[in-house]
Backbone and ligand atoms as CSV (ligand in chain L), in Angstrom:
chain,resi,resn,atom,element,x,y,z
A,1,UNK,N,N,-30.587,-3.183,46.600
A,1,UNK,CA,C,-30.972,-4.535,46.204
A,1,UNK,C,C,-29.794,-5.307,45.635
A,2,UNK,N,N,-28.586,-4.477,44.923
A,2,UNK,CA,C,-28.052,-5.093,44.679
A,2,UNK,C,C,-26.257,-5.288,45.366
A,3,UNK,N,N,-26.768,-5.272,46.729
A,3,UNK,CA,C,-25.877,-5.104,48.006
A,3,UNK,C,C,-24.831,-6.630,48.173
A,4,UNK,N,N,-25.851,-7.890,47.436
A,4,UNK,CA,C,-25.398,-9.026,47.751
A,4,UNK,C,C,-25.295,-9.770,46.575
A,5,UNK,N,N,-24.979,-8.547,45.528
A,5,UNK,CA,C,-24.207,-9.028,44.362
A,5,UNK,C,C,-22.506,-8.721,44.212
A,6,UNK,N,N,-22.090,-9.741,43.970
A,6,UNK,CA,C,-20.304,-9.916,43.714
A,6,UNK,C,C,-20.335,-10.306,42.801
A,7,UNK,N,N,-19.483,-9.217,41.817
A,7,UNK,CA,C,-19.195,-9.833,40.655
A,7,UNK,C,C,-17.102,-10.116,40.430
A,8,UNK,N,N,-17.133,-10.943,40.229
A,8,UNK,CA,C,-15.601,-11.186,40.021
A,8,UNK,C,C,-15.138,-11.094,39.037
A,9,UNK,N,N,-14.577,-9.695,38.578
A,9,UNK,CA,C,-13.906,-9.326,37.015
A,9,UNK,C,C,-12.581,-9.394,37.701
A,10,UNK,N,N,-12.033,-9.153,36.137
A,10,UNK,CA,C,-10.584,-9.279,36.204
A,10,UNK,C,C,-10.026,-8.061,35.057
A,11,UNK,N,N,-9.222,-6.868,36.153
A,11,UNK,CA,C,-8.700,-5.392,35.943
A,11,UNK,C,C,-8.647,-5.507,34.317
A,12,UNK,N,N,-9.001,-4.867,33.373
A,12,UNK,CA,C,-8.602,-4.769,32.351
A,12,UNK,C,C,-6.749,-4.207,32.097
A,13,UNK,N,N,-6.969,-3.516,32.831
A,13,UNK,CA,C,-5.612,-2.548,32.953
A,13,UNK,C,C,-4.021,-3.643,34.004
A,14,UNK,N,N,-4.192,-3.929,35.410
A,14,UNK,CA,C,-3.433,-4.637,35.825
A,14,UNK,C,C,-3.755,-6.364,36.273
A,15,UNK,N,N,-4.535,-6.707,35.676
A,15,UNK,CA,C,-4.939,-7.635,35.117
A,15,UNK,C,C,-5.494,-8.782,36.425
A,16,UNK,N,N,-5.554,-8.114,37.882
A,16,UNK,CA,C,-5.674,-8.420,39.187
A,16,UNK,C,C,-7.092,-8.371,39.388
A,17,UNK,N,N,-7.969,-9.581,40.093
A,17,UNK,CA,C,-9.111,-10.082,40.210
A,17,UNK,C,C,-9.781,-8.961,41.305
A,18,UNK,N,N,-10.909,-8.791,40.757
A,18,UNK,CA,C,-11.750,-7.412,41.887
A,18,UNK,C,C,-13.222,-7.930,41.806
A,19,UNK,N,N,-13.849,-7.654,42.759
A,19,UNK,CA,C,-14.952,-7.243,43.033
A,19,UNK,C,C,-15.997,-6.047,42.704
A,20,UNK,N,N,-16.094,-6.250,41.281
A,20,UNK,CA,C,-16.856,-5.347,40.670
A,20,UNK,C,C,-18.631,-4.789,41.212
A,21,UNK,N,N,-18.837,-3.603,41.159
A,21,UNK,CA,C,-20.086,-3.128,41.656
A,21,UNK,C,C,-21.273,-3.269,40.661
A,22,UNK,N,N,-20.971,-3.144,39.563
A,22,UNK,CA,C,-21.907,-3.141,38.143
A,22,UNK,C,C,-21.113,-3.999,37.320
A,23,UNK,N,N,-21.740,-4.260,36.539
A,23,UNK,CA,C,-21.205,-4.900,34.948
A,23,UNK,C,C,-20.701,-4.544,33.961
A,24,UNK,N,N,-20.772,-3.047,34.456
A,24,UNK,CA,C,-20.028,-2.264,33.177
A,24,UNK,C,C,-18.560,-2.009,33.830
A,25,UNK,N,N,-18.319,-2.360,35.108
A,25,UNK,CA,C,-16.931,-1.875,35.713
A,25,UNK,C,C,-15.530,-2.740,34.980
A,26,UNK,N,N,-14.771,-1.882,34.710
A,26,UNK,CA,C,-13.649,-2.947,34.273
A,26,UNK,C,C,-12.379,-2.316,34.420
A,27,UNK,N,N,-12.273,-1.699,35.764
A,27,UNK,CA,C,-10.854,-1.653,36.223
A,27,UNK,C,C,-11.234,-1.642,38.183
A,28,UNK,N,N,-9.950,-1.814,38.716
A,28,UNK,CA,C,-10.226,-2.689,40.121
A,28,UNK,C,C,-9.920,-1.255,40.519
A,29,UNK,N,N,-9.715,-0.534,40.394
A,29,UNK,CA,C,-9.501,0.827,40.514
A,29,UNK,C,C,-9.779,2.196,40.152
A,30,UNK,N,N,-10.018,3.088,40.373
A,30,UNK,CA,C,-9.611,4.495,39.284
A,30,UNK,C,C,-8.605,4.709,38.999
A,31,UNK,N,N,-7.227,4.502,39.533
A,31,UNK,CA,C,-5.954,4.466,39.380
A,31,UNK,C,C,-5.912,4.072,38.236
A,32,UNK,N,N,-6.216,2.468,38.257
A,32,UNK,CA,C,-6.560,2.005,36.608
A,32,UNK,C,C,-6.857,2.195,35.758
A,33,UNK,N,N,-8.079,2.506,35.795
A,33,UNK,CA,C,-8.976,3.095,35.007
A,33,UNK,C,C,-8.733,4.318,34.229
A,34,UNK,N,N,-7.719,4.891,35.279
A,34,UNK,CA,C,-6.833,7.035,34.760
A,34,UNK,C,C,-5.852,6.218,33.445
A,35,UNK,N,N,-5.004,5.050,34.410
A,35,UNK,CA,C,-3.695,5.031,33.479
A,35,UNK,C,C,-4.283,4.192,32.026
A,36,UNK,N,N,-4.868,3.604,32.090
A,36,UNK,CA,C,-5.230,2.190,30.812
A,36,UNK,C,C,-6.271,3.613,29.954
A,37,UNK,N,N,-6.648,4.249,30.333
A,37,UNK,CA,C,-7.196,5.490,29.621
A,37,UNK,C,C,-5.975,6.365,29.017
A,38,UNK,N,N,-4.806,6.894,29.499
A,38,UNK,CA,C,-4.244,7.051,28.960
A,38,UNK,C,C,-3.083,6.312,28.138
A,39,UNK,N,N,-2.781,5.097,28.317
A,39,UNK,CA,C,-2.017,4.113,27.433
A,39,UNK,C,C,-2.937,4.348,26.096
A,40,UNK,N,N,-4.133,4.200,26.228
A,40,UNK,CA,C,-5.052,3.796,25.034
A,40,UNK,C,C,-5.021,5.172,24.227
A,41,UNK,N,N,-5.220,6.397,25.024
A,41,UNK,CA,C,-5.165,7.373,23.828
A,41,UNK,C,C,-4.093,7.449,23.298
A,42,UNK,N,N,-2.267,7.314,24.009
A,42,UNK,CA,C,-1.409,7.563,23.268
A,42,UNK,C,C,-1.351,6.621,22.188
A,43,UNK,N,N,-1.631,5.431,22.377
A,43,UNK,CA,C,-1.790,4.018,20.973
A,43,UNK,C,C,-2.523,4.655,19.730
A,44,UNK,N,N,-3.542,5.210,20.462
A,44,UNK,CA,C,-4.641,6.125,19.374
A,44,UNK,C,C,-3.874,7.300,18.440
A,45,UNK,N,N,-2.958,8.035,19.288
A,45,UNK,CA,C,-1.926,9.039,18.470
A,45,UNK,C,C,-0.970,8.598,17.442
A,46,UNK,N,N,-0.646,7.587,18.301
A,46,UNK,CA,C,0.489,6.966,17.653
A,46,UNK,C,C,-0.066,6.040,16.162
A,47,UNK,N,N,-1.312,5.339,16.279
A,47,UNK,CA,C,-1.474,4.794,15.274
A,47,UNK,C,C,-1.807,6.234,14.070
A,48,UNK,N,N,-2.515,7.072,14.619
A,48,UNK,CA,C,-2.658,8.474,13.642
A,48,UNK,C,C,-1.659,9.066,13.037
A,49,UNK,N,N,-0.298,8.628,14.091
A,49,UNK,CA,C,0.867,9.689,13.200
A,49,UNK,C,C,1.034,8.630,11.726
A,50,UNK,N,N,1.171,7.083,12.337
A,50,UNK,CA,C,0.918,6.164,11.313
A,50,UNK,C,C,0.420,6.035,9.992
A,51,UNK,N,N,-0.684,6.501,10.284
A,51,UNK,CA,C,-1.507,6.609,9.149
A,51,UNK,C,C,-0.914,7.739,8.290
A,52,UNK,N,N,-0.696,8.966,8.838
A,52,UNK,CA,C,-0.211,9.933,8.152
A,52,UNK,C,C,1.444,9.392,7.059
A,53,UNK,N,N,1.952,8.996,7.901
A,53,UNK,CA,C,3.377,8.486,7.515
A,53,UNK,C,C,2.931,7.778,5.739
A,54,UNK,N,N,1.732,6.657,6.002
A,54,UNK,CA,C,1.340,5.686,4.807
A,54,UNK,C,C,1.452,6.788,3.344
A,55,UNK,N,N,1.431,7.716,3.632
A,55,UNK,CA,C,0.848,8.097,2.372
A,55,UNK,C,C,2.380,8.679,1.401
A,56,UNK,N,N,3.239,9.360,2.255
A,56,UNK,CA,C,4.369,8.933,1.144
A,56,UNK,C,C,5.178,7.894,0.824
A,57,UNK,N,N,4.803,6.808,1.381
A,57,UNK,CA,C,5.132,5.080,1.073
A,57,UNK,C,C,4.380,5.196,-0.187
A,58,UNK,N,N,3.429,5.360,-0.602
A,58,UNK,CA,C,2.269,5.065,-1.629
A,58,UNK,C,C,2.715,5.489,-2.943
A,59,UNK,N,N,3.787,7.031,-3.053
A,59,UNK,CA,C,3.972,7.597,-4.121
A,59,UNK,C,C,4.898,7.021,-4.927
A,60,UNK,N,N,5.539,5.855,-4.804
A,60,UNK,CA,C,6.941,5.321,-5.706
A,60,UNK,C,C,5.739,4.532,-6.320
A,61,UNK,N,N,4.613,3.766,-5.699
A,61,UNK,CA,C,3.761,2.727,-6.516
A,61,UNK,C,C,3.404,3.791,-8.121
A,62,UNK,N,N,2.786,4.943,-7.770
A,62,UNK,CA,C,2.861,6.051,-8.925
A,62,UNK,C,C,3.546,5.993,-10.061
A,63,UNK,N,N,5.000,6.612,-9.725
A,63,UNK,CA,C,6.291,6.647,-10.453
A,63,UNK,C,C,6.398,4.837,-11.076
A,64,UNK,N,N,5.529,4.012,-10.690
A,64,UNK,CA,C,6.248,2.668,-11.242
A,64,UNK,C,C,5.549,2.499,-12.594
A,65,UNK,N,N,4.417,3.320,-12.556
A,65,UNK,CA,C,3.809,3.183,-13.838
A,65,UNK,C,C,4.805,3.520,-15.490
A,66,UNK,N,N,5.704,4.216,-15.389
A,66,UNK,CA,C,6.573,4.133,-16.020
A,66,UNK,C,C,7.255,3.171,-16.149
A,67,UNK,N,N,7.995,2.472,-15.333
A,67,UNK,CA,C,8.846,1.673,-15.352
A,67,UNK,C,C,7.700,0.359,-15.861
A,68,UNK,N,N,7.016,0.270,-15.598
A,68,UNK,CA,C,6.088,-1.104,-16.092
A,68,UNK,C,C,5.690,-0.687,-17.376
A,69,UNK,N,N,6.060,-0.014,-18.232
A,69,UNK,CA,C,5.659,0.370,-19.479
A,69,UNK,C,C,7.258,0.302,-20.182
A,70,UNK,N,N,8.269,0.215,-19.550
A,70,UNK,CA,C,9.504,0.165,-20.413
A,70,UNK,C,C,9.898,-1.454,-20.610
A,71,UNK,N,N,10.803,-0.960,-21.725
A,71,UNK,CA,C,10.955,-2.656,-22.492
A,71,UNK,C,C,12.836,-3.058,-21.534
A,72,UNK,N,N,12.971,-1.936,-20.959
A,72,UNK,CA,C,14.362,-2.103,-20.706
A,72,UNK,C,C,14.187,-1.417,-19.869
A,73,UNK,N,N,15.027,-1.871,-18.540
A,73,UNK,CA,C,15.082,-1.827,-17.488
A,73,UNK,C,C,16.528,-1.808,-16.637
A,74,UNK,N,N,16.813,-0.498,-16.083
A,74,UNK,CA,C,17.893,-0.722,-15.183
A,74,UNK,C,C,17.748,-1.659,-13.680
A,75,UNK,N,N,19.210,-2.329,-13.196
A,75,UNK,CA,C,18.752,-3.091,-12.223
A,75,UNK,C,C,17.842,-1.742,-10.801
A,76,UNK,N,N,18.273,-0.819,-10.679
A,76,UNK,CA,C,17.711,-0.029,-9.729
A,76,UNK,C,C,15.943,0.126,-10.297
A,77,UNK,N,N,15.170,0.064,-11.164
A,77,UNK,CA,C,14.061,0.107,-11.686
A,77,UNK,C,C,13.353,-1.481,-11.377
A,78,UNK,N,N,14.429,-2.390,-11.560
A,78,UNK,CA,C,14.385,-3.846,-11.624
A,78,UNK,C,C,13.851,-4.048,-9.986
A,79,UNK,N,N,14.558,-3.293,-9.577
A,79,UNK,CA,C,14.187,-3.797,-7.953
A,79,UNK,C,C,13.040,-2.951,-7.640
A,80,UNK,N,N,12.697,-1.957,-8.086
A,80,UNK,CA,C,11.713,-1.133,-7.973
A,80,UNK,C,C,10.303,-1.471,-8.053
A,81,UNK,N,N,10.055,-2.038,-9.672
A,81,UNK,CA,C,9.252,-2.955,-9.919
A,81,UNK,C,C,8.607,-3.977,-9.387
A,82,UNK,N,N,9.791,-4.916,-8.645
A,82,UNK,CA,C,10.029,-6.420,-8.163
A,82,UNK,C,C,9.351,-6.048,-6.393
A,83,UNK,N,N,9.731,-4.440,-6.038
A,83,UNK,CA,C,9.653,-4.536,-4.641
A,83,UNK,C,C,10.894,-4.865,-3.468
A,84,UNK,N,N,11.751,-4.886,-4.707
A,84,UNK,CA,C,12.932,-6.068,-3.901
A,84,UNK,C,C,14.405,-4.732,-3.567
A,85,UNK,N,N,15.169,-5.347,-3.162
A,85,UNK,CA,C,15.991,-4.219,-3.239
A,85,UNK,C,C,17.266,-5.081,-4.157
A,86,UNK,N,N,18.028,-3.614,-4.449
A,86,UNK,CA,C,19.132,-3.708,-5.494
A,86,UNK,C,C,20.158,-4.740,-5.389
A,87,UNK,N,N,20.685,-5.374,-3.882
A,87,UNK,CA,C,21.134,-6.535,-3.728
A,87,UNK,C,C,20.426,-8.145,-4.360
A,88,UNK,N,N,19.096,-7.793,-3.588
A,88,UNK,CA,C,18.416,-8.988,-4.275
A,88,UNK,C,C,18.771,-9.338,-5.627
A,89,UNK,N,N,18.080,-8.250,-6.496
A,89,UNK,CA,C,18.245,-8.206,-8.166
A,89,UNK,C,C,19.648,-8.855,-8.414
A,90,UNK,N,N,20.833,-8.092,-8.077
A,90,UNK,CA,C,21.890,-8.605,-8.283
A,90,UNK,C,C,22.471,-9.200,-7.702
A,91,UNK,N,N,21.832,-10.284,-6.761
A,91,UNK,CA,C,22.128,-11.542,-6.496
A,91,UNK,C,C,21.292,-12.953,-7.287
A,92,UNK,N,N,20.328,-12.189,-8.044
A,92,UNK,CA,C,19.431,-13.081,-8.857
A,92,UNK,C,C,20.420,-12.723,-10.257
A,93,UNK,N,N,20.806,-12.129,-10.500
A,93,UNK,CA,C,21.538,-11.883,-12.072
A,93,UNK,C,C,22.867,-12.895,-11.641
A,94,UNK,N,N,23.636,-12.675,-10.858
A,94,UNK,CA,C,24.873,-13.634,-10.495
A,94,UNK,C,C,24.264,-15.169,-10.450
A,95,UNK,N,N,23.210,-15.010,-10.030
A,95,UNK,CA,C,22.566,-16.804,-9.911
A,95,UNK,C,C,22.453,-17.262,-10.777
A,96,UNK,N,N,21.955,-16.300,-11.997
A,96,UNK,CA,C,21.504,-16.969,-13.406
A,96,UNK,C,C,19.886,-17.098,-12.892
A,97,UNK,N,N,19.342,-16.176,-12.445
A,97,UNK,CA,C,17.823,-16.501,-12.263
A,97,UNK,C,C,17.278,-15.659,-13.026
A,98,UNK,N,N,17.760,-14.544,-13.085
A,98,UNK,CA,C,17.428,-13.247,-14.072
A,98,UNK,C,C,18.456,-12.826,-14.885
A,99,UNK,N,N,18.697,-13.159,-16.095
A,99,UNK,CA,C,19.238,-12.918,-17.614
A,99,UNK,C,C,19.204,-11.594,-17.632
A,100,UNK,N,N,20.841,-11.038,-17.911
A,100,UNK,CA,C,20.514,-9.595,-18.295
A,100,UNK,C,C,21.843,-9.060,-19.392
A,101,UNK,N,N,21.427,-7.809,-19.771
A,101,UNK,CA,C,22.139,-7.830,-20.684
A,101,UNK,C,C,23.711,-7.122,-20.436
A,102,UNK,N,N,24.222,-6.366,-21.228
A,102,UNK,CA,C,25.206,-5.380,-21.113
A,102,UNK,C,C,25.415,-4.290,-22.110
A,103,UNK,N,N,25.004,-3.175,-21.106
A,103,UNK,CA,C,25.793,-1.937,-22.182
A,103,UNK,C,C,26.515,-1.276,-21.902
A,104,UNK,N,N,27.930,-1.440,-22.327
A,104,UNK,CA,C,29.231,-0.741,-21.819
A,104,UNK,C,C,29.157,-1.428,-20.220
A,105,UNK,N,N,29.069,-0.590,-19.372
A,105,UNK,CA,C,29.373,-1.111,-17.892
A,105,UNK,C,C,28.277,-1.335,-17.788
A,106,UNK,N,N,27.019,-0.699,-18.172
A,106,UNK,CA,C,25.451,-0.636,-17.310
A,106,UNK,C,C,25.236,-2.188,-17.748
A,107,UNK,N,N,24.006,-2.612,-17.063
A,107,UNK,CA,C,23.863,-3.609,-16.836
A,107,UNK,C,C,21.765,-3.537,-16.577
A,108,UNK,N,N,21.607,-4.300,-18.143
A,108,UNK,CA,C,20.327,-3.813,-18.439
A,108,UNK,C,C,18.869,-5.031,-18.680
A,109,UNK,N,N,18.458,-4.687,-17.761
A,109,UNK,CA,C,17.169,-5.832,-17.749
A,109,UNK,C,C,16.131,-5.941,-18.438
A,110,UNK,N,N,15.967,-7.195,-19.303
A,110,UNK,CA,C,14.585,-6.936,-20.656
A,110,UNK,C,C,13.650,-7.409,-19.352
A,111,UNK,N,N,12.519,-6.613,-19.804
A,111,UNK,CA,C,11.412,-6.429,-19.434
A,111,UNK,C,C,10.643,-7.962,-19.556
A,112,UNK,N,N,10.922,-8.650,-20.440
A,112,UNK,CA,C,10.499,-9.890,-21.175
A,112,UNK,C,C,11.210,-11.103,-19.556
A,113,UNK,N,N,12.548,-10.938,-19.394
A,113,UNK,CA,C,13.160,-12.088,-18.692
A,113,UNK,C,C,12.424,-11.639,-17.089
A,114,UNK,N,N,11.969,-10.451,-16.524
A,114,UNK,CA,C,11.391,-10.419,-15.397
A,114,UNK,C,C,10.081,-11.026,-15.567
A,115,UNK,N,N,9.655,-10.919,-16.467
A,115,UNK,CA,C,8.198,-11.522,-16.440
A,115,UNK,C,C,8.579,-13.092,-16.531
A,116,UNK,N,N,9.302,-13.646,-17.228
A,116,UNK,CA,C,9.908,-14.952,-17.138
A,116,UNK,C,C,10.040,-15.439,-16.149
A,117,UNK,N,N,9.898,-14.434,-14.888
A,117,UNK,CA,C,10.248,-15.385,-13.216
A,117,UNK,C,C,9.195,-15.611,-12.696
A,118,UNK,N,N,8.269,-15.391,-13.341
A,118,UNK,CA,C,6.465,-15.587,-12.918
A,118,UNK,C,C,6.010,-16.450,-14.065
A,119,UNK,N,N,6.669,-17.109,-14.604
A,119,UNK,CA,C,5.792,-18.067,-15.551
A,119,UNK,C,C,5.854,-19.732,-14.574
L,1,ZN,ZN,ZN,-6.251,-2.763,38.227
């Protein structure tokens, strides 16, 4: 009965106009249909190794709980905090955007003047 139905999809996979048999069809091929099946599981792996990766990104947020509890701050903590990296910081101290102090050579950030860049 349904001999003198044409349906005109378009390949999910090579993106070329077909003559589908059902409504659920969505590749102009099996060829298609094999490879866009496997593109999709390796995306699927690949986002999994992903996920795995996230979780030692996560552990410096940890360790910052310290540093957000000190009144003094090295610039490497400074950028830590901020998210930023160690150039940034000390291209904001040379600017005069972030006030810092000096001890002996080190070079020491009140806790007070970072919060000062968010007021
Ligand atoms: Zn196709």
């Amino acid at each position: 009965m349904s001999s003198n139905l044409i349906l005109k999809k378009i390949c999910d996979f090579c993106g070329n106009e077909f003559e589908a048999k059902t409504l659920f069809t969505r590749y102009c091929s099996h060829t298609c249909n094999r490879k866009h099946y496997k593109i999709l599981k390796r995306e699927k792996e690949i986002e999994s190794v992903k996920a795995v990766k996230i979780i030692p990104v996560k552990e410096p947020i940890i360790s910052n709980i310290g540093i957000q509890q000190k009144e003094f701050l090295s610039v490497e903590e400074t950028a830590t905090l901020l998210g930023a990296s160690r150039r940034t910081i000390q291209r904001m101290i040379s600017k005069g955007t972030l006030k810092v102090g000096k001890i002996g050579r080190r070079t020491i950030v009140k806790r007070l003047e970072i919060d000062k860049l968010f007021i």
